[in-house]
N, C-alpha and C positions, 0 to 999 in steps of 0.2 A: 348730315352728309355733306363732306366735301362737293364743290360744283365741278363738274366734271365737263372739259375741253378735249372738243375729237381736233387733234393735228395727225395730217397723212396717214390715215389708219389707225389711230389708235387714240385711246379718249386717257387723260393725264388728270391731276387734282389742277383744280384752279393756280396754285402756287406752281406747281411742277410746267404748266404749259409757256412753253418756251420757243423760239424760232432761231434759227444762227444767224448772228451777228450779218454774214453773207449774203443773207439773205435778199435780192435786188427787191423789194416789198420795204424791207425797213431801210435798206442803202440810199432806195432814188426812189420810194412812193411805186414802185412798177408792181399795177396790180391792179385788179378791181373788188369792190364788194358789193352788199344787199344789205341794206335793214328791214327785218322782215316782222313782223308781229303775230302772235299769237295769241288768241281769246275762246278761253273754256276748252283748251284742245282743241280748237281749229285753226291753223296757220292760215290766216286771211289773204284772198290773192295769191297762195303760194305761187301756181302757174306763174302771174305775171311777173311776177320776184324772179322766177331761175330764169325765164327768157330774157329779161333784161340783162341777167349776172352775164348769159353766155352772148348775148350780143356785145355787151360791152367789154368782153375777155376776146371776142372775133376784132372788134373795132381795134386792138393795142395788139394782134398778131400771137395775144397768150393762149396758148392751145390748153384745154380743160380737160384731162385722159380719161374722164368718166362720163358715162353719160348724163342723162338730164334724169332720167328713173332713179341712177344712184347716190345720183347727188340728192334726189329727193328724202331716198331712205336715211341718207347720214342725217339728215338733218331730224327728221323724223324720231331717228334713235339717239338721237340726243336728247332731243325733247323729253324721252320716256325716262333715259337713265338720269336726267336730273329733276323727273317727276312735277315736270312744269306743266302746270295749266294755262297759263295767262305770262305771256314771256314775251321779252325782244332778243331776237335771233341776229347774228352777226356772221356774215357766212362770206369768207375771204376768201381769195385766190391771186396767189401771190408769183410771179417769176420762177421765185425758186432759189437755191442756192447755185451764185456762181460766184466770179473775182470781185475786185476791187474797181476793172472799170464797167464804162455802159453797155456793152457788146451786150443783149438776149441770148443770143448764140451760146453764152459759156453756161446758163444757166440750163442743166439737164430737162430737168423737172418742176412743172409748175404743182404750188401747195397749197392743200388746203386747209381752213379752218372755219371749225362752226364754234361758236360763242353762243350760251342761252341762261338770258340772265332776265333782270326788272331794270325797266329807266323808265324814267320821269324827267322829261326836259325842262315843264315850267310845272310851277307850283302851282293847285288847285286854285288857288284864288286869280289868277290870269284865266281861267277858264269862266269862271264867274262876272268876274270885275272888265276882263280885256287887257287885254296887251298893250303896248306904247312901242313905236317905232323913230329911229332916228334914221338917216340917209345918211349912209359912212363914203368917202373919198374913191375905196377902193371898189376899181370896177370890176366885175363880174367878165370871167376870163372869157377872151372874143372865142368865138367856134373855129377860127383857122390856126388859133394858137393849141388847146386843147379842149374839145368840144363839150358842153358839160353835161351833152347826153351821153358822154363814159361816164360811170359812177366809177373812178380811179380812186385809190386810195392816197391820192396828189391833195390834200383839201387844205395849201396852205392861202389861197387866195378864199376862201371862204372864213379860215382861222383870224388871218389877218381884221378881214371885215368884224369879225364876234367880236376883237379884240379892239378895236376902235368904237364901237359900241358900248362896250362894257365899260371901256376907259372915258365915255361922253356921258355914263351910270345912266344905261338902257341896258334893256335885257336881249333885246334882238335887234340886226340892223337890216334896212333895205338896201339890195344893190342893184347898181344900176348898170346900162350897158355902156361898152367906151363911146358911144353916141350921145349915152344922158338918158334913155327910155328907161321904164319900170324891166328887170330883171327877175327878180325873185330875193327870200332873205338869204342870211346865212346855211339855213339846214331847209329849209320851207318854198314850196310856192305861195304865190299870192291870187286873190282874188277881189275883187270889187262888186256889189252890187249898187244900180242905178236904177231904180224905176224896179220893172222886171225881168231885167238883163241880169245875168251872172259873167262877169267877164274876169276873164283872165290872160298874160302876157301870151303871145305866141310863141311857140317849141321855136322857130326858123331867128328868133331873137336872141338866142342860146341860153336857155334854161335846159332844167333838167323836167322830162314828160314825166313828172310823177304818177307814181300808182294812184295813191290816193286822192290826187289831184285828175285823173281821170276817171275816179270811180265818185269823185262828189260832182265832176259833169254830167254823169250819165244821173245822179239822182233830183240835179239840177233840171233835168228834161222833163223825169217822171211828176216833178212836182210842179210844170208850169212854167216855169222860168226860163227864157229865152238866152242861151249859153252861146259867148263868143268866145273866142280867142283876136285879140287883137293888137295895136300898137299901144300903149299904156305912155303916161307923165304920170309926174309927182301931182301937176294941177288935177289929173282925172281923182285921184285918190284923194287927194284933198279935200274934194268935191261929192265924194262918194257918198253914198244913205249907207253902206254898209262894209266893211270890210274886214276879210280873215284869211290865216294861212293856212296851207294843208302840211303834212308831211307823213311819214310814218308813225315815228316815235312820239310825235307831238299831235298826230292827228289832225281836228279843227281845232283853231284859236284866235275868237276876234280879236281884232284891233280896234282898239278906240281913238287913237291920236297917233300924228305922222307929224314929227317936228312941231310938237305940241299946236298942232292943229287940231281940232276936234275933230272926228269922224261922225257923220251923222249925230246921233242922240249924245254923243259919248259913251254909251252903253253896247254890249253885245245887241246886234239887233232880233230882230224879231224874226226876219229868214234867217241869218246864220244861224239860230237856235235849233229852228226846223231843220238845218242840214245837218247838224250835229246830232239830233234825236235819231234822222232816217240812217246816221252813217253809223249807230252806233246799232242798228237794227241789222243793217249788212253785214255787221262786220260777225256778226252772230250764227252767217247761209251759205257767207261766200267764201270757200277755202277749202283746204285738204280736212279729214279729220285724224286725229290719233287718238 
């Protein structure tokens, strides 16, 4: 069975799903999205996924003409008719079609789109072995410029950073803020453990408040571990006993070296394991079901 893509009403063959050229989404990035996940027919976090979507569609002025129930179903009926268990959900909300220049205004109607497919961002053996990080040039957009708790579909100062990574033959890079503090990666937040502190960057830093990354604090609590948000260097990491990143798609994923500095053992440590086991227990309770 073809994979089937719901745009504005109606669900298209993967091949067939298409958007107009006019589109101010693929013209100037004007738009927001979600990555959302899905295990065993339960969409994890759903909840916090659409509240974000519509906060960050309020934050850029784009009006959603659906509600937050409907939007839930679309996405829901997607899932069924492309008979997904275990999927990454991609749910767009774009301007819409207007001209050629910036005006909102020309733009009638904002669009939508659900995507539900499989991604795998690192290969199993980084889940195993650990990740390696390098610090890329490119800093992580300040919050008066565009804040990067919009998830906009703008990611080219994230691209950038992957692509300076990639091109220094790393597979993820660390950004930092135009100050020099710990930011967050490309697609990931980050965390550090010392002792038995779980720390992580502060949201007021401009990062993005990830889901996941507030749903591995909260199991950071249940398990003991004294959970900050704070100011972060490269030295704190450097210095860590333990570090990993959160995200959606990627989930947990330690890191064992930062500019080929060791991280603690070099190994996944021994807490980040334990949080990876309890998140993968959530991610089994906590969500919509279909």
């Amino acid at each position: 069975m073809s994979l089937k893509v719901y745009i504005d009403g109606k669900f298209y063959d993967k091949k067939d799903a298409k958007v107009s050229v006019f589109d101010h989404g693929f013209l100037y990035g004007d738009g927001v999205f979600e990555g959302i996940r899905s295990y065993s027919r339960l969409v994890f976090k759903f909840k916090e996924h659409i509240d974000r979507l519509y906060e960050s569609s309020h934050g850029i002025m784009l009006k959603i003409n659906i509600s937050k129930k409907e939007m839930t179903k679309i996405v829901i009926d997607t899932l069924k008719l492309n008979e997904l268990q275990d999927a990454y959900i991609r749910l767009i909300v774009t301007r819409g079609v207007g001209d050629l220049g910036l005006d909102p205004r020309k733009c009638k109607d904002s669009s939508i789109i659900v995507i539900t497919d499989k991604i795998q961002l690192y290969p199993e053996k980084l889940y195993r072995d650990g990740l390696k990080l390098i610090t890329v040039p490119t800093p992580r957009n300040i919050t008066e410029a565009l804040n990067p708790q919009i998830k906009s579909l703008n990611y080219l100062n994230n691209i950038l950073a992957k692509i300076e990574a990639i091109n220094s033959g790393y597979e993820e890079a660390l950004m930092l803020t135009a100050s020099g503090y710990v930011a967050e990666c490309t697609g990931d937040n980050i965390f550090i453990i010392k002792g038995d502190s779980l720390i992580t960057p502060s949201v007021y830093l401009g990062i993005l408040k990830g889901i996941t990354r507030s749903a591995v604090m909260d199991i950071g609590k249940k398990i003991g571990l004294k959970v900050n948000e704070d100011v972060l260097t490269r030295q704190n990491l450097f210095t860590a006993d333990e570090c990993f990143l959160t995200g959606t798609a990627a989930e947990i994923v330690p890191v064992v070296s930062i500019e080929k500095r060791i991280i603690g053992t070099g190994k996944p440590g021994k807490i980040t394991s334990n949080l990876m086991k309890e998140f993968k227990k959530l991610t089994k309770v906590d969500g919509v079901r279909y």
